[in-house]
C-alpha positions in Angstrom: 77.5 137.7 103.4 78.4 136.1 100.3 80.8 132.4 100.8 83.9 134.0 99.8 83.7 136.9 102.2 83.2 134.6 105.6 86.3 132.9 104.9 88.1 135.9 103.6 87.3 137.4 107.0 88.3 133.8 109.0 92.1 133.3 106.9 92.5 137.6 108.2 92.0 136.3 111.5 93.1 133.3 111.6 96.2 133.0 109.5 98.7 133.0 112.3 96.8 130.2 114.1 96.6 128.0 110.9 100.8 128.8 110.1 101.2 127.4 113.7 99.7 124.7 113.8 101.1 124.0 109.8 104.9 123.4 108.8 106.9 125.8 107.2 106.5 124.4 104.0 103.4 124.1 103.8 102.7 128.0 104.7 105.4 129.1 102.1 102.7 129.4 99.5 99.6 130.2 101.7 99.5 133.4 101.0 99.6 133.7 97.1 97.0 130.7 97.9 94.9 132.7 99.5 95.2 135.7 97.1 94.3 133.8 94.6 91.2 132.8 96.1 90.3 136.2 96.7 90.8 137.0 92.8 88.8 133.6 91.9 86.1 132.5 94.3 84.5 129.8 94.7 83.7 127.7 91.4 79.9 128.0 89.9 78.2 126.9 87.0 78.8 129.9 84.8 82.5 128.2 84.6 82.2 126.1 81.8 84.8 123.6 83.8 81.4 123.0 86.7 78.3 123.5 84.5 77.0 120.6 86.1 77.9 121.2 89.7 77.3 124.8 91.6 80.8 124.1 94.1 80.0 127.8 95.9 76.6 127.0 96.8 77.8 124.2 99.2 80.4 126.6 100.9 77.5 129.1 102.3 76.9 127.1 105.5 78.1 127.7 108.6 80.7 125.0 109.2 83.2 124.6 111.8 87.2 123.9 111.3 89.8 122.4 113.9 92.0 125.5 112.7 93.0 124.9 116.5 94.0 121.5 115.9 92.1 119.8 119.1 92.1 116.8 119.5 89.2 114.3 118.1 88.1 111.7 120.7 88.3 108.9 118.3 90.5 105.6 117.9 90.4 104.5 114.8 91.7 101.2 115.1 88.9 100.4 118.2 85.8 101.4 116.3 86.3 101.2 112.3 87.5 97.4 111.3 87.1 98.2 107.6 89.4 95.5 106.0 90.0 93.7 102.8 89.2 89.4 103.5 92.2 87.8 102.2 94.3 91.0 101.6 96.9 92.2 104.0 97.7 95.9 104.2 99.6 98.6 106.1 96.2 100.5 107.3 96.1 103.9 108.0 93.8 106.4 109.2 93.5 110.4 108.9 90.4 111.9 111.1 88.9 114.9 109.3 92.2 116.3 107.8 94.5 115.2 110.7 96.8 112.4 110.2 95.9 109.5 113.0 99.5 109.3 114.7 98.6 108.2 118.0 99.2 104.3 117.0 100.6 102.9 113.9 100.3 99.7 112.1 103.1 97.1 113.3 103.9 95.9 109.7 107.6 97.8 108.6 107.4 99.2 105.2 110.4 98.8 103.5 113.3 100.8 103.9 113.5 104.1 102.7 109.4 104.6 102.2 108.2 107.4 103.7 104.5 107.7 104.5 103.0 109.8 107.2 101.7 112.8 108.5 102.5 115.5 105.6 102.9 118.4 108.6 105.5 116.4 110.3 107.4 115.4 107.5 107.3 118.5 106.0 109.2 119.4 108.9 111.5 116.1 109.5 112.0 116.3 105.0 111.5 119.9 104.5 113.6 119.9 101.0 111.6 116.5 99.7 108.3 117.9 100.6 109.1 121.6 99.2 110.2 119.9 96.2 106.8 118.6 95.2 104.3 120.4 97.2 102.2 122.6 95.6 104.1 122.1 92.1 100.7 120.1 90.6 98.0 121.6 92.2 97.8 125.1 90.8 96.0 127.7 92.8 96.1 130.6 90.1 93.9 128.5 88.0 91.3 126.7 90.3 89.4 128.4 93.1 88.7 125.4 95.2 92.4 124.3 94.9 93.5 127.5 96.4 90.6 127.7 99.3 92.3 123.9 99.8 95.7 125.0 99.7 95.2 128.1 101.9 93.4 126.4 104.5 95.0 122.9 105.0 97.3 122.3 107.4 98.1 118.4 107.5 97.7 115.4 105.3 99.7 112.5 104.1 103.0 111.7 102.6 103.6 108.6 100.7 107.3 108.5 99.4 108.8 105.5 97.9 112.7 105.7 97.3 114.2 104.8 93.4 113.4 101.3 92.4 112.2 100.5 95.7 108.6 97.9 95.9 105.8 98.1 98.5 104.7 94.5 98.0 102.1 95.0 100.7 99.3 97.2 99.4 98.8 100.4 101.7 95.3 101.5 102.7 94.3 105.0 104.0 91.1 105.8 105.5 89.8 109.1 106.1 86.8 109.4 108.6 84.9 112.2 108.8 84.0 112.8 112.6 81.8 116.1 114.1 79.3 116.9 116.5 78.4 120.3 114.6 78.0 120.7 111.0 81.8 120.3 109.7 84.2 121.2 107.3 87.7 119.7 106.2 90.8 120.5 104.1 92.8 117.5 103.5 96.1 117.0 101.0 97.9 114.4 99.9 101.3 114.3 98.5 102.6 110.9 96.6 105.6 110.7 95.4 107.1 107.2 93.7 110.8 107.6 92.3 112.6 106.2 89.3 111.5 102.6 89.1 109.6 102.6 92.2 106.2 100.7 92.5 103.8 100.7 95.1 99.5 100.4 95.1 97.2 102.6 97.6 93.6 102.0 98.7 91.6 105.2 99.7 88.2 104.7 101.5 86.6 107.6 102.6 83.9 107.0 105.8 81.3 110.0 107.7 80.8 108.5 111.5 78.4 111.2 112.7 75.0 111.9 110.6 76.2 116.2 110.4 76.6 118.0 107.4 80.2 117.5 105.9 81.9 119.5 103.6 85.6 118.0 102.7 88.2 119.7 100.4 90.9 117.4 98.9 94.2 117.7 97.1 96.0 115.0 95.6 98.9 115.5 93.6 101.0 112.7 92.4 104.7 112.8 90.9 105.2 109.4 88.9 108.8 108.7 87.8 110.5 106.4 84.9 109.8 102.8 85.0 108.0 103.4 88.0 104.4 101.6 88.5 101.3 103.1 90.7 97.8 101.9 91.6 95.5 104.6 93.5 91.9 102.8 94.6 89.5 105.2 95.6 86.3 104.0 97.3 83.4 106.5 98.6 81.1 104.9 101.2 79.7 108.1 103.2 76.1 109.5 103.5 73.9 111.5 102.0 74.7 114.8 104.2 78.3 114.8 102.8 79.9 116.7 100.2 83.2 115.8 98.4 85.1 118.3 96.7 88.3 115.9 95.3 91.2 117.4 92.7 93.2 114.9 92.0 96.6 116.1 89.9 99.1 112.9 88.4 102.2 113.7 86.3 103.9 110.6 84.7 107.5 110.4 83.5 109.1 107.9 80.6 107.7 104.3 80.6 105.4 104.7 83.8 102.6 102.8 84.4 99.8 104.2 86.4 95.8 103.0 87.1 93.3 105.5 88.5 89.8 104.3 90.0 87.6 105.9 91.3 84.3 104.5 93.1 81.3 106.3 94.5 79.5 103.6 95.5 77.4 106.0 98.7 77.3 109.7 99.0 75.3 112.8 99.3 77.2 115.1 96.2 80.4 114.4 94.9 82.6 116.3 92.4 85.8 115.3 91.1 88.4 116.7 89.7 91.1 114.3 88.0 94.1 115.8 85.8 96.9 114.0 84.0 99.8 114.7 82.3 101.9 112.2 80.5 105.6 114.2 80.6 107.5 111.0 79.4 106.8 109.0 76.1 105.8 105.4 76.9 103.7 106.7 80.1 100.7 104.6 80.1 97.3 105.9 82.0 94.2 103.9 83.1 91.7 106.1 84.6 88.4 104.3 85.6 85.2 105.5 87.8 81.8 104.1 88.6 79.3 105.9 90.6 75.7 104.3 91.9 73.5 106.5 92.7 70.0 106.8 93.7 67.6 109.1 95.7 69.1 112.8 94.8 72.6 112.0 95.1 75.2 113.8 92.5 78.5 112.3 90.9 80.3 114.9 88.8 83.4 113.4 87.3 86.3 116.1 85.2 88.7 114.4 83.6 91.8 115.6 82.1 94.9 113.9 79.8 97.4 115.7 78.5 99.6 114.0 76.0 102.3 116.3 75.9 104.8 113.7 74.3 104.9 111.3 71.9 104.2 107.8 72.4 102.2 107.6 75.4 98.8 105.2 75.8 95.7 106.4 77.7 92.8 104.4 78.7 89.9 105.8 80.0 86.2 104.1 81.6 83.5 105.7 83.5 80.1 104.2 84.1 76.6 105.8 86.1 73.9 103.5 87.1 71.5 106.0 88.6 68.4 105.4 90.3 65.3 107.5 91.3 66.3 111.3 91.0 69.9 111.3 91.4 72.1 113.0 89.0 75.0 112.0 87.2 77.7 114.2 85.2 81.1 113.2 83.0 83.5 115.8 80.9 86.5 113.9 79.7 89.1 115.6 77.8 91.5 114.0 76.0 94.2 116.5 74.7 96.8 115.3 71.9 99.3 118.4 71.7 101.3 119.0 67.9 104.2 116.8 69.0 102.9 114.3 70.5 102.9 111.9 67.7 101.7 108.0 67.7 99.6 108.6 70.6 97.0 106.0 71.2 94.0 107.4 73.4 90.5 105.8 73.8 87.7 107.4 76.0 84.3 105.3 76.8 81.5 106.6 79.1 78.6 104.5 79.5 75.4 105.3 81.5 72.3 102.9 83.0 69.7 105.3 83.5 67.0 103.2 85.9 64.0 105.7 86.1 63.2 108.4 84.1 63.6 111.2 86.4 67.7 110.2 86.7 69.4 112.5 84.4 72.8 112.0 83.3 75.1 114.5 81.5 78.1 113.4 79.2 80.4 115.5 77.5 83.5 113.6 75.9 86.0 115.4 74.1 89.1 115.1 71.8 91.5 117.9 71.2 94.0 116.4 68.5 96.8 118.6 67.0 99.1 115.9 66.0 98.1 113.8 62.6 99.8 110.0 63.7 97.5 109.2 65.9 95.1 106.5 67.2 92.3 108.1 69.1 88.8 107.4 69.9 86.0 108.5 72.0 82.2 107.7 72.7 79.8 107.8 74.9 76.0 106.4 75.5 73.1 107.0 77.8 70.5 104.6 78.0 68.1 102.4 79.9 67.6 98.6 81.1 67.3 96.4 78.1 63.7 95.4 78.1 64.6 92.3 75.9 67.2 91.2 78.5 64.3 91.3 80.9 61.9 90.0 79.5 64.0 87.2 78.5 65.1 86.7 82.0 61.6 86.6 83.5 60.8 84.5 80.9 63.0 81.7 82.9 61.3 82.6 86.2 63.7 85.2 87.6 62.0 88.1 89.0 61.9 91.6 87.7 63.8 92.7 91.1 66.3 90.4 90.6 66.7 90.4 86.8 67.3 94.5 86.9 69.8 94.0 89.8 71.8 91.3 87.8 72.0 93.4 84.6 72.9 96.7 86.5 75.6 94.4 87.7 76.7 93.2 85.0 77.0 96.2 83.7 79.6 98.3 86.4 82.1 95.0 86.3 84.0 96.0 83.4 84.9 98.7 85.7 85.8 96.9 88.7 87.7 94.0 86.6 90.1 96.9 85.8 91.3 96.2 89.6 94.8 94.7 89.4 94.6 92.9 93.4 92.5 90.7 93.4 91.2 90.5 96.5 89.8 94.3 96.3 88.2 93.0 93.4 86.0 90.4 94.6 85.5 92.8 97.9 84.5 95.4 95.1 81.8 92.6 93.8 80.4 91.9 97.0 80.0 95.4 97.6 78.4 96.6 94.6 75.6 93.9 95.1 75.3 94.9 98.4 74.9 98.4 97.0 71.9 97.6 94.7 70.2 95.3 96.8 69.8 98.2 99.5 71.9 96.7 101.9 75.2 99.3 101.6 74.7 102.7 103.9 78.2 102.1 105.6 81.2 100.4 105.1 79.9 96.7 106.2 83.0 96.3 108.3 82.9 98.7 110.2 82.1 98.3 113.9 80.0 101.3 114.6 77.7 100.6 111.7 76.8 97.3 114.0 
């Protein structure tokens, strides 16, 4: 039995057990979801979109699903003190795909923000979520998307009302908890009204050492004036797989900033696509990704500049290790009218061994002629100057290649606009090449 047909088989018998446990607006487009799948499949390299990573091969397991929706005997809040020192935030969990609604943090968002459990307010806000849901993420054109979509039956809702600020930055952690080999479908819906602003931190945790396969859906609806930050920040294991799509659409004179860190995983591919409706929307997508052993980072990158005057700034940087694989496609599309666009692309990759193979492929689709656009991209290996030089002043080798791998992810992390994250972000990163980063260090079950 080929991937597609054992969950072709399990939505047939299952669907009425994954609508009831969903909200209606969520199973409005589960269907033509799951036809789609059935037309597409699962993604494999003869796409040219995942030449560097064969999605279907990872869906041929046996995995199991809380279709059922049991509950997971896990408190969140007991057992996984992953904090930020010297940065307060409204902490969140969601367990697998389940939203963690059994206790809440005590700090009040501000009036009007919504952020929850996407099932129930689908069902308290049914004409806010219907709005939005599924209008990004679309499943006649990705086949992971549409398994996602067909399948998923919670999430979370971030909604911030018209020129409404979230001072206080909110962080979401998803943990990924299973006795048996498991597999999870979550989605995420952000919405941030005219003139809104508000800054998110996603960490994504495996408690259990079982295979995980996780599915997730991000789309994110950006309006006028209005300012976002999304921090994402992978610290599983090497038995987990990560399947992210991440879809953003910006209106006029919005400001949004996109990173993305692997700093621990097992595979990890990617997905992030932007479109800048509005002219004056500004975009700053960053990633980093350290890998060593045979881990795999895939990273597909989208921006559409579908109006004039719009800014896009985009960073990604590998430092791999050992046999681990990285990969980076970037596209940068300027469409005919979207005049006096200013677009630069940089990918820059540490190669440590010479069995660590990276793959880059930038590109620039420009069909407007006022434009300022540039793109590059470089693999490469230590400096053997800078070491020498180094151990010439009696550092050693060990430490002279872990300062210069260092050095050279911060330009990625000093992208970070809170401050606090960043310096976490530094002392995690060295953590990460000295050896000393399998699990989130604050986290009391690592202990």
């Amino acid at each position: 039995m080929n991937a597609e047909q054992q969950y072709i088989d399990l939505f047939s018998q299952a669907e009425a057990m994954i609508c009831q446990h969903s909200a209606e607006v969520l199973n409005a487009p589960r269907a033509t979801a799951f036809a789609d799948f059935e037309r597409l499949g699962f993604p494999t390299r003869k796409q040219e979109k995942y030449k560097y990573t064969d999605v279907s091969k990872f869906f041929e397991p046996d995995y199991g699903l809380n279709l059922n929706r049991l509950d997971i005997p896990v408190n969140p809040y007991e057992v996984f003190k992953c904090d930020v020192p010297n940065m307060s935030t409204s902490l969140y969990f969601v367990v697998n795909d389940a939203f963690y609604n059994k206790a809440l943090p005590t700090s009040h968002l501000p009036e009007g923000v919504i952020f929850g459990s996407l099932k129930e307010m689908a069902e308290k806000h049914p004409e806010l979520v219907k709005k939005y849901y599924g209008k990004l993420a679309d499943t006649s054109k990705d086949g992971v998307t549409a398994f996602n979509t067909a399948f998923a039956q919670d999430g979370v809702l971030l909604y911030v009302p018209k020129n409404v600020i979230v001072e206080r930055p909110i962080q979401l952690v998803n943990i990924l908890r299973g006795d048996v080999n498991f597999l999870v479908n979550r989605r995420v819906l952000i919405v941030l009204e005219d003139g809104a602003q508000a800054r998110m931190l996603v960490c994504d945790h495996a408690m259990d050492n079982v295979n995980f396969l996780a599915t997730q859906v991000i789309e994110v609806f950006v309006g006028e004036n209005a300012v976002f930050d999304l921090y994402e920040l992978e610290e599983t294991h090497t038995s987990t797989v990560r399947i992210s799509s991440l879809y953003v659409k910006q209106e006029a004179n919005s400001n949004v900033l996109l990173n993305g860190m692997t700093l621990y995983n097992g595979t990890t591919r990617n997905t992030t696509e932007v479109l800048l409706a509005g002219e004056g929307a500004e975009i700053n997508l960053c990633g980093m990704a350290i890998e060593d052993k045979n881990q795999h980072v895939d990273n597909n990158t989208s921006i559409d500049h579908s109006v004039p005057n719009c800014t896009s700034n985009e960073l990604f940087k590998y430092v791999l290790d050992d046999q681990s694989v990285g990969a980076f496609s970037g596209l940068v599309l300027v469409r005919p009218d979207a005049q006096h666009t200013s677009s630069q692309q940089t990918n820059r990759n540490l190669c440590a061994t010479r069995e660590a193979h990276m793959y880059t492929q930038p590109q620039l689709e420009i069909y407007a002629d006022d434009v300022k656009c540039s793109h590059g991209a470089t693999v490469g290996q230590l400096d053997e100057t800078a070491l020498f030089y180094m151990r010439q002043r009696g550092i050693p080798q060990r430490e002279a290649r872990l300062l210069l791998m260092f050095a050279f992810v911060n330009e990625v992390i000093d992208t970070i606009r809170l401050d606090a994250l960043k310096d976490r972000l530094h002392l995690l990163v060295e953590k990460r090449f000295r050896g000393e980063l399998n699990k989130c260090q604050g986290c009391a079950i690592c202990k």
